[in-house]
C-alpha positions as CSV (number, residue, x, y, z in Angstrom):
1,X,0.0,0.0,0.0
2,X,2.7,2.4,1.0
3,X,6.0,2.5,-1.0
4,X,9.1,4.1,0.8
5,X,10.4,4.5,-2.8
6,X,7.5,6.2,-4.4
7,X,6.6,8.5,-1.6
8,X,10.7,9.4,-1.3
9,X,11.2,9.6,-5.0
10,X,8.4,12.9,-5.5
11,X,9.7,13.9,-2.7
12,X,13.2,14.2,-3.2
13,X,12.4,15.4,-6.8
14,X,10.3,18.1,-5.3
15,X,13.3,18.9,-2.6
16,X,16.1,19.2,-5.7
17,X,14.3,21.6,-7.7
18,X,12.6,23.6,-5.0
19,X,16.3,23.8,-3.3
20,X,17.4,25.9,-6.3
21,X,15.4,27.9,-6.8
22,X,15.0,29.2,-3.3
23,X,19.1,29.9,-3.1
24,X,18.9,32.7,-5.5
25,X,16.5,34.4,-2.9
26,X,18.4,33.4,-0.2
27,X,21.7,34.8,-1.5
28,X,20.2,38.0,-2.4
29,X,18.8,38.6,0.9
30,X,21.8,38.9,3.0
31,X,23.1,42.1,0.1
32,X,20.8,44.8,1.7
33,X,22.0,43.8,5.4
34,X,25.2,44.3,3.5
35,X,24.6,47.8,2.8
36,X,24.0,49.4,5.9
37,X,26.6,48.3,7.6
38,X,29.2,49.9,5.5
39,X,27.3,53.0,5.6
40,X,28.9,53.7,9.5
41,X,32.7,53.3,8.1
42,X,32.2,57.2,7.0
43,X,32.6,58.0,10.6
44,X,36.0,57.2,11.8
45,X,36.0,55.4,15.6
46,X,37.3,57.5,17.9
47,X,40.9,57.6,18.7
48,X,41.7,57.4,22.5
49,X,44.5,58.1,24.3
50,X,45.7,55.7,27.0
51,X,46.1,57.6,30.7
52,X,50.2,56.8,30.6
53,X,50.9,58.7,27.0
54,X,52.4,62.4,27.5
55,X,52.0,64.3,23.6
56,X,54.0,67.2,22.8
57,X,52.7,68.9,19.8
58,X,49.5,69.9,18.1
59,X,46.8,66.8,17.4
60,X,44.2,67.6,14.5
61,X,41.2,65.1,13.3
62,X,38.0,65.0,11.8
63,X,36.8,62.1,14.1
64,X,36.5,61.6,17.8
65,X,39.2,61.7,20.3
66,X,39.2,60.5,24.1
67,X,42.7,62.1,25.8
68,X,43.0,60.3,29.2
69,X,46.7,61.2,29.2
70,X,48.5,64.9,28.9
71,X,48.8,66.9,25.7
72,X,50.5,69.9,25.8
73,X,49.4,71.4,22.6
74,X,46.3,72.1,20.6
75,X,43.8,69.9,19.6
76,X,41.5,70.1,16.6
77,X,38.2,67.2,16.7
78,X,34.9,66.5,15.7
79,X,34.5,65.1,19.6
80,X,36.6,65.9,21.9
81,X,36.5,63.9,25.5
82,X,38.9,65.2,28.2
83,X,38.9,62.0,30.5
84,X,39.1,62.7,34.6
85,X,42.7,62.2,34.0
86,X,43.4,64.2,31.8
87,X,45.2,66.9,31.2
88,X,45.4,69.4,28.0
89,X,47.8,72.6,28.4
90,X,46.9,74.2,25.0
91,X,44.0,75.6,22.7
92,X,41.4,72.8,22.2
93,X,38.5,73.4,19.1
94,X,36.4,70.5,18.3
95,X,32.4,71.0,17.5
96,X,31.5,68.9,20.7
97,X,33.4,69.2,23.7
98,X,33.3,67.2,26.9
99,X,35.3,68.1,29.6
100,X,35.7,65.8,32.6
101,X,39.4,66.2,33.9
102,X,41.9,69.3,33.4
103,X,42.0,72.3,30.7
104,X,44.4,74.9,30.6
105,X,44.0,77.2,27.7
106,X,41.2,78.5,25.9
107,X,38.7,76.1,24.8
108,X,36.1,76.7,21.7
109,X,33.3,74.5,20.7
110,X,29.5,74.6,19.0
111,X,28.6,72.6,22.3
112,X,30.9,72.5,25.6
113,X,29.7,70.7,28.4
114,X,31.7,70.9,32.3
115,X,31.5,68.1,34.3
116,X,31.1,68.2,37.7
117,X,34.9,66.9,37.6
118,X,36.2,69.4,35.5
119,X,38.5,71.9,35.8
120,X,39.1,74.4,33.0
121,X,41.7,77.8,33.1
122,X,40.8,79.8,30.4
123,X,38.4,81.6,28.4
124,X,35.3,79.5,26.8
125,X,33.7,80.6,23.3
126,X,31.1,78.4,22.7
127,X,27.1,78.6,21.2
128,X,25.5,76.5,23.4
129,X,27.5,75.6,26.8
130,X,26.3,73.4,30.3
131,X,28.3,73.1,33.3
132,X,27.5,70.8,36.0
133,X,27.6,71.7,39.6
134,X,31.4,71.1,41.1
135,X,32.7,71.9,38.1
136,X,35.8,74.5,38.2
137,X,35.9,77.3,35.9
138,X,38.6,80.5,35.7
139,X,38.0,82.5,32.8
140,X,35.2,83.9,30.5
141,X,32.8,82.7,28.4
142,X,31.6,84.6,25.2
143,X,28.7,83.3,23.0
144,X,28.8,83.4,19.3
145,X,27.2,82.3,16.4
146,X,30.5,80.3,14.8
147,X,33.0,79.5,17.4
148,X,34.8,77.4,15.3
149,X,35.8,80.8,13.1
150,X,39.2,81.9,13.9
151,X,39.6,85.3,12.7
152,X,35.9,86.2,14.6
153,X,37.8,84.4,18.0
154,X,40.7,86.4,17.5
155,X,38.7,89.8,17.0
156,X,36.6,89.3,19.7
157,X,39.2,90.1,22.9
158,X,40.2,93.1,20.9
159,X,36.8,94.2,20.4
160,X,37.0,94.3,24.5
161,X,40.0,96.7,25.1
């Protein structure tokens, strides 16, 4: 009544030519998942600094930077992350600025944010600034439009003799 041979036989028949036809699909699936995940490489990772390196000399990037170390230049970013134990003796200019350990020089940035760890020693020239409550701050902060402009930095103390 029941053949193992005729029941495989469609079967397998049914298997081998479905099997095809369903890699095709299969293959071309995976290509959009493909896609997006090249799309992040635009943005370079950021670039940290490890707590024991000591940089003399200017740093200058268009991607993120994370100094737990000492610099004792100026710094140019896209992100720039002063770690708790860090410190940076020099101008810094990057569009976002986070500042959770040491500055000593003037600092200019679209957005600067003080921790409550931070200490900074010199003027800020910022558009939109927040510090947190503990923070320590000597110097003065001057809002404009472009920041990151510096002829319009370096007129504006003169403007103020």
């Amino acid at each position: 009544m029941f053949s193992k041979s005729k029941i495989n036989e469609p079967g397998a028949k049914d298997a081998e030519t479905a099997a095809p036809a369903e890699a095709p699909k299969a293959a071309a699936a995976p290509a959009p998942e493909f896609k997006p995940s090249s799309a992040p490489k635009a943005k370079p990772p950021a670039s940290v600094l490890s707590s024991d390196l000591h940089i003399k000399g200017n740093l200058k990037t268009s991607g993120d930077i994370q100094i737990e170390g000492q610099v004792d230049g100026d710094i140019r970013a896209h992100l720039l992350t002063v770690g708790e134990s860090a410190t940076v003796k020099g101008e810094v200019i990057a569009d976002d600025v986070v500042v959770n350990g040491r500055v000593v020089g003037r600092v200019r940035g679209l957005k600067v944010r003080l921790t409550s760890t931070a200490r900074v020693e010199g003027d800020i020239i910022h558009k939109t600034i927040a510090i947190e409550s503990g923070a320590h701050f000597e110097g003065s902060v001057q809002r404009q439009d472009d920041p990151l402009n510096t002829a319009a930095a370096k007129k504006a103390p003169a403007a103020k003799s």
